[in-house]
C-alpha positions in Angstrom: 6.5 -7.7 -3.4 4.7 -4.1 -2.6 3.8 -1.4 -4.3 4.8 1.9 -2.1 3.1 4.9 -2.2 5.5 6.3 -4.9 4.2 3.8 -7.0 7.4 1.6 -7.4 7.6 -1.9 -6.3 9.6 -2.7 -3.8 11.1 -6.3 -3.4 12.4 -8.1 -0.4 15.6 -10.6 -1.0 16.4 -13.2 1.3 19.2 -14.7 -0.4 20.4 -11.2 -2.0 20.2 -9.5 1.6 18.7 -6.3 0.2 15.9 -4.4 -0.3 15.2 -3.4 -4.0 12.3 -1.0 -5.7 11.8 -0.8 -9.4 9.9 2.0 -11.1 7.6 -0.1 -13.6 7.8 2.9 -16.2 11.6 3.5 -16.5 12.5 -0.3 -15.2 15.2 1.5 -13.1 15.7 -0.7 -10.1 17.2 1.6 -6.9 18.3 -1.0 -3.7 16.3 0.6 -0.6 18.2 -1.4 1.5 21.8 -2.6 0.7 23.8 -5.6 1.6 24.9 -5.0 4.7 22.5 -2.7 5.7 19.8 -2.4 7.9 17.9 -5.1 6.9 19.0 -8.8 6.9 17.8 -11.7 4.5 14.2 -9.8 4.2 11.5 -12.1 3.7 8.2 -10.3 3.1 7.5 -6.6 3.9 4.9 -4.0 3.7 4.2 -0.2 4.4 2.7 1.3 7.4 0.8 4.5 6.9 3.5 6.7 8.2 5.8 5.6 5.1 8.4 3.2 7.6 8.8 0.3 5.8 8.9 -3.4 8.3 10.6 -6.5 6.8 10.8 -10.1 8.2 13.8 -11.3 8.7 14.1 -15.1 8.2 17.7 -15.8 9.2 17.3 -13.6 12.0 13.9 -14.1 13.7 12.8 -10.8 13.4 11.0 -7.8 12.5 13.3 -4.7 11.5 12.1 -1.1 10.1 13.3 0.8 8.0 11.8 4.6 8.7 11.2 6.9 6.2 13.6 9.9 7.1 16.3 6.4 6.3 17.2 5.2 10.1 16.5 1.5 10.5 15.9 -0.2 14.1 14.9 -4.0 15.3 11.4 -4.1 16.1 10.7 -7.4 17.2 12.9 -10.1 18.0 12.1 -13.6 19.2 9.9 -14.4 16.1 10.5 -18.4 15.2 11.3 -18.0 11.5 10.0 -14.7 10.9 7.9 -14.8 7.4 4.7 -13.0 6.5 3.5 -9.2 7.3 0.6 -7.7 6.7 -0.8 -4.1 7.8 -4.2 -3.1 7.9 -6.1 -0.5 9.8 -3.2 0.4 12.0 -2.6 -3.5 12.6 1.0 -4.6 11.9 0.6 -8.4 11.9 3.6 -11.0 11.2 3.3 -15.0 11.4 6.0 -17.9 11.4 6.3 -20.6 9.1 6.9 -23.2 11.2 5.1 -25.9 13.0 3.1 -24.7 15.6 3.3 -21.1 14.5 2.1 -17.9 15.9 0.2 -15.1 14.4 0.6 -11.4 16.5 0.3 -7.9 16.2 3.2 -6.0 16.9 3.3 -2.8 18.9 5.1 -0.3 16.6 6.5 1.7 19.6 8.3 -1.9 20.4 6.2 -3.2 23.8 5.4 -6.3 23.6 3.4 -8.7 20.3 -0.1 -9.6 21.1 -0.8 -13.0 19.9 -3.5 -13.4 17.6 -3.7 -17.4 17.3 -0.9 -20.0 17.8 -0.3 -23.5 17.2 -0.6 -23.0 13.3 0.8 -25.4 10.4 3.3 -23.1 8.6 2.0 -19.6 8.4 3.1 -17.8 4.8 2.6 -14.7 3.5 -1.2 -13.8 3.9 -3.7 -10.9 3.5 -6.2 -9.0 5.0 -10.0 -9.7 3.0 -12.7 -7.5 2.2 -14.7 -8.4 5.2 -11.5 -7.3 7.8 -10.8 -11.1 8.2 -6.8 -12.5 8.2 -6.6 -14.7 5.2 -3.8 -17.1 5.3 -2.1 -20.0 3.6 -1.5 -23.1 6.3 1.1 -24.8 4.1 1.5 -27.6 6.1 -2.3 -28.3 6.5 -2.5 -27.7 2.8 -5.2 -24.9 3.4 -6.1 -21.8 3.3 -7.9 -20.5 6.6 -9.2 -17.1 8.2 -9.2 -15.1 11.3 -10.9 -12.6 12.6 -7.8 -9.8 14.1 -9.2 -10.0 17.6 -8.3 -13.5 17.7 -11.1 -15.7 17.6 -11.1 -19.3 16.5 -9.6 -19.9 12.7 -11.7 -21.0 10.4 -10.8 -23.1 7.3 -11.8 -21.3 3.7 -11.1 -23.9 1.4 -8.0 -27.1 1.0 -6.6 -29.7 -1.0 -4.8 -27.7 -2.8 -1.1 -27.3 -4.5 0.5 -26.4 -1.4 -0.4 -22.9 -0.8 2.4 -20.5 -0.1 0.7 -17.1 -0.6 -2.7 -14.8 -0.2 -3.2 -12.1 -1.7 -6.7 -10.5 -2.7 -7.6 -8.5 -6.2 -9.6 -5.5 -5.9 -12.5 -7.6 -7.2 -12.6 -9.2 -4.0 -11.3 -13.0 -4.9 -8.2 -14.6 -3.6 -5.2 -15.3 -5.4 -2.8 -18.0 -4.2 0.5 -19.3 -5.5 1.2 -23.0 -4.9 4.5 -24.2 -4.3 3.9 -27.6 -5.1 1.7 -27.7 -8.0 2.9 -24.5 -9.6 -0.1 -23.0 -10.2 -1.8 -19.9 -9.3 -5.5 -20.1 -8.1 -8.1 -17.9 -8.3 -10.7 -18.3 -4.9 -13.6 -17.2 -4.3 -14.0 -16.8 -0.5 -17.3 -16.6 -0.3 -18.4 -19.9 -1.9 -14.9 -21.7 -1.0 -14.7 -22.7 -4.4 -11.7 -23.0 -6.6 -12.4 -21.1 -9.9 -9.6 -21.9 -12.0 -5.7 -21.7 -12.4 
């Protein structure tokens, strides 16, 4: 889920094969991105500051866009079970969940990804912090760690959890994480590594 500029939030659909956004005032859903279209089995996707819109896709290993003036294009191929994208600062980052997974920055002109950090435990959808740092879920570690974007060593916020599967930070500057084990939904601070409830 993302919320576009226009305020509605869009939806990627890996099992409907579409692209959906839904005005949260009239609840009038408009598909972005049809069956058949562009974009295949979308995953996760996000905004750039230009308006194109980038989707993972999962089934096909890549990154696609979707422009705003409606033309769509492969970005990135060769992306081992394409998952997570985040964009920050006029970084478009994507990850793998999969065993030994990379994290990289793709060029939006199409050259070649520059690899952030590899060899990762399952890499899901994840977040940039407060303090410029890549936040993300290492579900199978069972972790949540962090990376500074010019790749430096990965550090390990906080673990033992319920399996996270998502990071996503409130405007107040905590974590949120869904966990696909336990169910729950966790509220983290980052700064103290400490759980503060579900």
């Amino acid at each position: 889920l993302r919320t576009g500029k226009d305020g509605r939030i869009y939806i990627a659909q890996v099992a409907g094969s579409r692209v959906s956004a839904i005005d949260p005032d009239s609840g009038e859903i408009v598909t972005v991105s049809p069956v058949g279209g562009g974009i295949t089995a979308p995953d996760d996707l996000v905004f750039d500051d230009r308006g194109d819109l980038y989707c993972t896709e999962i089934t096909e290993n890549r990154v696609s866009v979707l422009r705003a003036n409606g033309t769509s294009e492969i970005l990135q191929g060769d992306i081992n079970v394409a998952n997570p994208i985040t964009f920050h600062q006029g970084h478009l980052i994507v990850g793998e969940l999969t065993m030994g997974a990379r994290i990289m920055e793709l060029d939006r002109s199409g050259g070649a990804p520059r690899v952030i950090l590899d060899n990762l435990p399952m890499v899901n959808a994840f977040d940039v912090g407060p303090d410029g740092k890549l936040y993300f879920p290492a579900q199978a570690a069972n972790q949540i760690m962090r990376v500074n974007l010019d790749g430096s060593e990965a550090e390990v916020v906080t673990g033992d959890l319920g399996i996270p599967d998502s990071v996503k930070f409130h405007p107040d500057g905590y974590i949120v994480s869904t966990q696909v084990y336990s169910g729950q939904v966790l509220k983290i601070d980052p700064s103290d590594q400490e759980a503060l409830g579900a």
